[in-house]
C-alpha positions as semicolon CSV with decimal commas, in nm:
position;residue;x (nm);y (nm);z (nm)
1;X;-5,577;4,487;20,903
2;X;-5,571;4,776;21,090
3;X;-5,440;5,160;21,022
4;X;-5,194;5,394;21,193
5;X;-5,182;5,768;21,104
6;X;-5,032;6,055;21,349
7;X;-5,152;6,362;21,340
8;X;-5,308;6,659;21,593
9;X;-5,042;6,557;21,867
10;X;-5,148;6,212;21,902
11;X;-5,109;5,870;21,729
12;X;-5,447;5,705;21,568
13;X;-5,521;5,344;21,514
14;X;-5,848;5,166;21,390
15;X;-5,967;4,890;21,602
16;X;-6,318;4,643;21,577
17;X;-6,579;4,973;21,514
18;X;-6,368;5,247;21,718
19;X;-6,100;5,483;21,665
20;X;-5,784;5,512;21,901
21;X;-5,639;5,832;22,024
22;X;-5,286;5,741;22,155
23;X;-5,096;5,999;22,375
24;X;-4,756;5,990;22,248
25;X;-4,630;6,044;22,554
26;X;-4,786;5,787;22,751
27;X;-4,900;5,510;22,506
28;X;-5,034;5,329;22,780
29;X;-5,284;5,623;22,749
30;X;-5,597;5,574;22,523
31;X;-5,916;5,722;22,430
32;X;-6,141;5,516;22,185
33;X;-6,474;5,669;22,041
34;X;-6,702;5,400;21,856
35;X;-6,728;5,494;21,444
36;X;-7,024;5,173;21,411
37;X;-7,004;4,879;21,243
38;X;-6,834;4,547;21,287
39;X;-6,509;4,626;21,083
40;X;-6,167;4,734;21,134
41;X;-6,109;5,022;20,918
42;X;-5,808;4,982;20,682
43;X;-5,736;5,352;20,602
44;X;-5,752;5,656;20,753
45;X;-5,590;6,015;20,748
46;X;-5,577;6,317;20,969
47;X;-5,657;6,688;20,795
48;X;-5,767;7,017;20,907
49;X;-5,847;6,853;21,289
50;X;-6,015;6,609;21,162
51;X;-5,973;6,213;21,174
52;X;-6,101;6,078;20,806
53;X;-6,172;5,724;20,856
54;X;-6,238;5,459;20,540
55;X;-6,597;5,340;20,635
56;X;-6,782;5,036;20,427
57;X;-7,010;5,336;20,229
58;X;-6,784;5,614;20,277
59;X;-6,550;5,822;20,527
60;X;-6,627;5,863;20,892
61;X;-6,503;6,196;21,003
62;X;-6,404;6,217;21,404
63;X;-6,283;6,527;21,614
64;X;-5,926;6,530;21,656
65;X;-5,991;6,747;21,978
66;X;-6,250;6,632;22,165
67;X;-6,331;6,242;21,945
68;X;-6,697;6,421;21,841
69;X;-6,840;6,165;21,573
70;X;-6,929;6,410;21,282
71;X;-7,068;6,410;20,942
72;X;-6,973;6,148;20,716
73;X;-6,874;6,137;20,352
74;X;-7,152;5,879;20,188
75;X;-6,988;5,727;19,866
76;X;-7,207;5,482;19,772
77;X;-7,605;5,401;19,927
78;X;-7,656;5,163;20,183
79;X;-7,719;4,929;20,238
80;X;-7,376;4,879;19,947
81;X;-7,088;4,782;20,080
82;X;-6,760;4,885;19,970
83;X;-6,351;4,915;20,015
84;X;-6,272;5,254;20,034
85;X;-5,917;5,405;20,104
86;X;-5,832;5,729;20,228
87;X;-5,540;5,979;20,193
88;X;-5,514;6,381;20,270
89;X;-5,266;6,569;20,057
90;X;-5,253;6,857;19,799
91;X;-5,526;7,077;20,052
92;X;-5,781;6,840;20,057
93;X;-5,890;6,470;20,162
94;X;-5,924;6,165;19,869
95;X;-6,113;5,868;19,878
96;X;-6,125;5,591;19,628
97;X;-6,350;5,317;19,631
98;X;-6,256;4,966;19,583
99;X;-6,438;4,980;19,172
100;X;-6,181;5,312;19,094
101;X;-6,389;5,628;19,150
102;X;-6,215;5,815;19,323
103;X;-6,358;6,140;19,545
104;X;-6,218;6,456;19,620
105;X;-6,306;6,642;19,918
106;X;-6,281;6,993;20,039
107;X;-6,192;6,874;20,456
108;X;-6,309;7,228;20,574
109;X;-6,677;7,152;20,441
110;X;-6,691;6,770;20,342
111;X;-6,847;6,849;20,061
112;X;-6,726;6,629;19,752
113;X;-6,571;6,866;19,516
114;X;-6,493;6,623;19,171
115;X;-6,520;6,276;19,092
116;X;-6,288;6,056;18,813
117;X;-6,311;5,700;18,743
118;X;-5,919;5,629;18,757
119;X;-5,915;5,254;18,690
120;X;-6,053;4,856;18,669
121;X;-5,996;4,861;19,064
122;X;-5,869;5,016;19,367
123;X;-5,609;4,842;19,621
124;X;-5,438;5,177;19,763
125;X;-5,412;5,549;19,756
126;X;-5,109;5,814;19,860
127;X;-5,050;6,133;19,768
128;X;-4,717;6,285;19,712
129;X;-4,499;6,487;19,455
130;X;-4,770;6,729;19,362
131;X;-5,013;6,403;19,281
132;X;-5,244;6,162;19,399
133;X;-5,176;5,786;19,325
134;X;-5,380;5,482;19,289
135;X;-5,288;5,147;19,268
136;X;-5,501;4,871;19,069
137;X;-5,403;4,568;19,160
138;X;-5,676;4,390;18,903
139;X;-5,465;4,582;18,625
140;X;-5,140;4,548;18,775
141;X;-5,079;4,964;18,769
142;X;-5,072;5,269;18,937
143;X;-5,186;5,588;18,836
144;X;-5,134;5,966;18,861
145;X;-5,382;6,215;18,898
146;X;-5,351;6,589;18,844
147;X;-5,548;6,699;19,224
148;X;-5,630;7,041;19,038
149;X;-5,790;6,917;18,695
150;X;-5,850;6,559;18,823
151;X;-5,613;6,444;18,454
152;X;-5,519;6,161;18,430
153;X;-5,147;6,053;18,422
154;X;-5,050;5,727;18,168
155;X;-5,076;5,365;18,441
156;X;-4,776;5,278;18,496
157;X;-4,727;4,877;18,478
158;X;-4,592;4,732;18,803
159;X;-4,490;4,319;18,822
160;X;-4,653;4,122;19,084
161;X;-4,912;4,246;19,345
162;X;-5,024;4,568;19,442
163;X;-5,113;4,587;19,819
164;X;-4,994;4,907;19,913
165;X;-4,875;5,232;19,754
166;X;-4,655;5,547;19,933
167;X;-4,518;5,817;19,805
168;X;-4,205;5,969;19,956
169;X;-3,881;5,912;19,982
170;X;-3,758;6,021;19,628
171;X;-4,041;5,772;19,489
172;X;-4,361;5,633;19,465
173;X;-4,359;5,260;19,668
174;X;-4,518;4,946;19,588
175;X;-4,582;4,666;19,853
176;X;-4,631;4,285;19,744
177;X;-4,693;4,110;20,023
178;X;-4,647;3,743;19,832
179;X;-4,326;3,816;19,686
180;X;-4,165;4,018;20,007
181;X;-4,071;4,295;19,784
182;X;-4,100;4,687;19,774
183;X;-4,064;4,837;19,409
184;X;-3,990;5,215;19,375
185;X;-4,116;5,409;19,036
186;X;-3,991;5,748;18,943
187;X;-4,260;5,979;19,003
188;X;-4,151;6,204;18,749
189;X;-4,062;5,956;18,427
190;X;-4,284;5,641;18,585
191;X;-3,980;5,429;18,517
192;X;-4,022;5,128;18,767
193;X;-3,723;4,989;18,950
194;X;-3,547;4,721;19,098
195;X;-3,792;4,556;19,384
196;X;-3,648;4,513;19,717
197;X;-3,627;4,203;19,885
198;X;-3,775;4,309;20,282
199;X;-3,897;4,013;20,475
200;X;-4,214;3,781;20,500
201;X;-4,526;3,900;20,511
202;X;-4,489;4,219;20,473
203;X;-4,797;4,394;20,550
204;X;-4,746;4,751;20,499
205;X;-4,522;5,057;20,439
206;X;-4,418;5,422;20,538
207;X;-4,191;5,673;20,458
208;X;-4,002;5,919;20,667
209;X;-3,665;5,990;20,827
210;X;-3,508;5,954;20,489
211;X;-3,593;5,608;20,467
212;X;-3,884;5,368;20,410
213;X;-4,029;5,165;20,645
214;X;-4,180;4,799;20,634
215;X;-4,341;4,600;20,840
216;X;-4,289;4,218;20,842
217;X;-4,620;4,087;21,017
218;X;-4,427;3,690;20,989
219;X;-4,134;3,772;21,118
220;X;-4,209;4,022;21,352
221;X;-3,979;4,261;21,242
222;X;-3,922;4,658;21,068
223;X;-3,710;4,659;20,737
224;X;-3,567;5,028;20,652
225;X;-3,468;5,043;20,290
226;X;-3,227;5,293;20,156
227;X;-3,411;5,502;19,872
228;X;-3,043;5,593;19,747
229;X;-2,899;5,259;19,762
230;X;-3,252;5,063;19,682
231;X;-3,176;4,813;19,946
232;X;-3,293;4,726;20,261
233;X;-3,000;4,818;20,543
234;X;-3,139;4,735;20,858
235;X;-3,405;4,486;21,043
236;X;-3,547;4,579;21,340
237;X;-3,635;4,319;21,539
238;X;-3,998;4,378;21,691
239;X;-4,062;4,030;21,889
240;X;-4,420;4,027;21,790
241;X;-4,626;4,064;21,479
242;X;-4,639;4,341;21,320
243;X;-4,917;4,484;21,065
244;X;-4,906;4,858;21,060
245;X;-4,666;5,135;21,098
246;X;-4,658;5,548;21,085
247;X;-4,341;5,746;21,078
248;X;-4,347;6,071;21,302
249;X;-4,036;6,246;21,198
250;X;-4,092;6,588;21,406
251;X;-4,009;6,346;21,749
252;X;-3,804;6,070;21,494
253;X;-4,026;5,810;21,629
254;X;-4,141;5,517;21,443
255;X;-4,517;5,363;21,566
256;X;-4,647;5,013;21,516
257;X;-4,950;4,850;21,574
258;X;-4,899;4,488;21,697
259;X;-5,107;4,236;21,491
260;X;-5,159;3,834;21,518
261;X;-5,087;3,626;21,286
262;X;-5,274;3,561;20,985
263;X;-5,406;3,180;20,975
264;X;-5,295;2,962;20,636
């Protein structure tokens, strides 16, 4: 599945070993750079001009000006392959690897500044109210770490599956994709609320313009749940497949990446 992020003026999307500059004013305008390997990234995050791209041993690190293919972050030694998922917030960049180590880099040097093993697993990261969070599928929680002294905050049991994790929006998100549901927790108490019924398939999740956003990849549509009301208000009806989406509230626009459909 692809990733979305917007950042530096322009919208960025991973595609089969490149990276995708999108002019917001002209989407039909593109600029690709190749980051290697056979893959389609599933993370990525834009800090200090710099595109931070998951990688299968690390972060790829590209240019936001001028797409230069720079120095990457090596988590593990090839030839190791891993899932890695990125996420900027707090002043630096985080990356957590699919076995729960979890990296914090400095994005003006790249230089890994602390290291924590937060978990069993890794499925997602965000960042968000002063913390970074993790979700573990394999333990069926989510975690919060201190981005100062790396501490460790008490899991915080979620039902069902944990595909994807964002914090905003008065709340820290949880995507299952099998039940077609979007649970909030208080970031504050880590009391977990009611789940949200959005639509099928659901593939992944944003937050922004005092909503949160979810793409249906099935159904081909955009549910925005209410954070006040915890339910989902509207469906936006996309006509095509949808698997990724990035909220740019400066211009109030909402980006998705089209997607096919996923076979069985």
């Amino acid at each position: 599945m692809p990733a979305a992020d917007i950042g530096e003026g322009a919208v960025w999307v991973t595609g089969i070993g490149t990276l995708i500059r999108v002019d917001p004013a002209d989407p039909t305008a593109d600029d690709r750079v190749t980051i290697g390997g056979l893959f389609a990234a599933h993370s990525l995050s834009v800090a200090e001009r710099v595109v931070w791209v998951a990688s299968p041993t690390g972060v790829a690190r590209v240019s936001a000006s001028d797409l230069d293919v720079l120095r990457s972050v090596e988590l593990v030694e090839p030839p190791a392959v891993v899932e890695v998922y990125v996420a900027a917030g707090s002043g630096r960049v985080w990356a957590v690897v699919g076995d729960g180590q979890l990296a914090r880099i400095d994005p003006r040097t790249a230089e890994i500044t602390g290291q924590v093993d937060v978990g069993l697993s890794a499925t997602a990261i965000s960042t968000g109210f002063g913390a970074v969070w993790v979700a573990d599928d394999l333990s069926g929680t989510i975690t919060r770490i201190d981005p100062e002294t790396l501490e460790l905050g008490r899991p915080v049991e979620v039902s069902g599956q944990l595909d994807d994790i964002e914090a905003g929006a008065g709340a820290v998100w949880i995507l299952d994709s099998d039940a077609g549901v979007v649970t909030p927790v208080d970031p504050d108490s880590g009391a977990v609320g009611a789940p949200v019924r959005v639509g099928l398939e659901p593939t992944d999740l944003a937050t922004g313009l005092d909503s949160v956003w979810v793409t249906n990849n099935e159904e081909g549509t955009i549910s925005r749940v209410d954070p006040i009301t915890g339910s989902a208000v509207e469906t936006l009806d996309v006509g095509a497949p949808v698997a990724t989406i990035a909220v740019d509230e400066p211009t109030r626009r909402i980006w998705v990446v089209v997607a096919e459909l996923r076979a069985g």
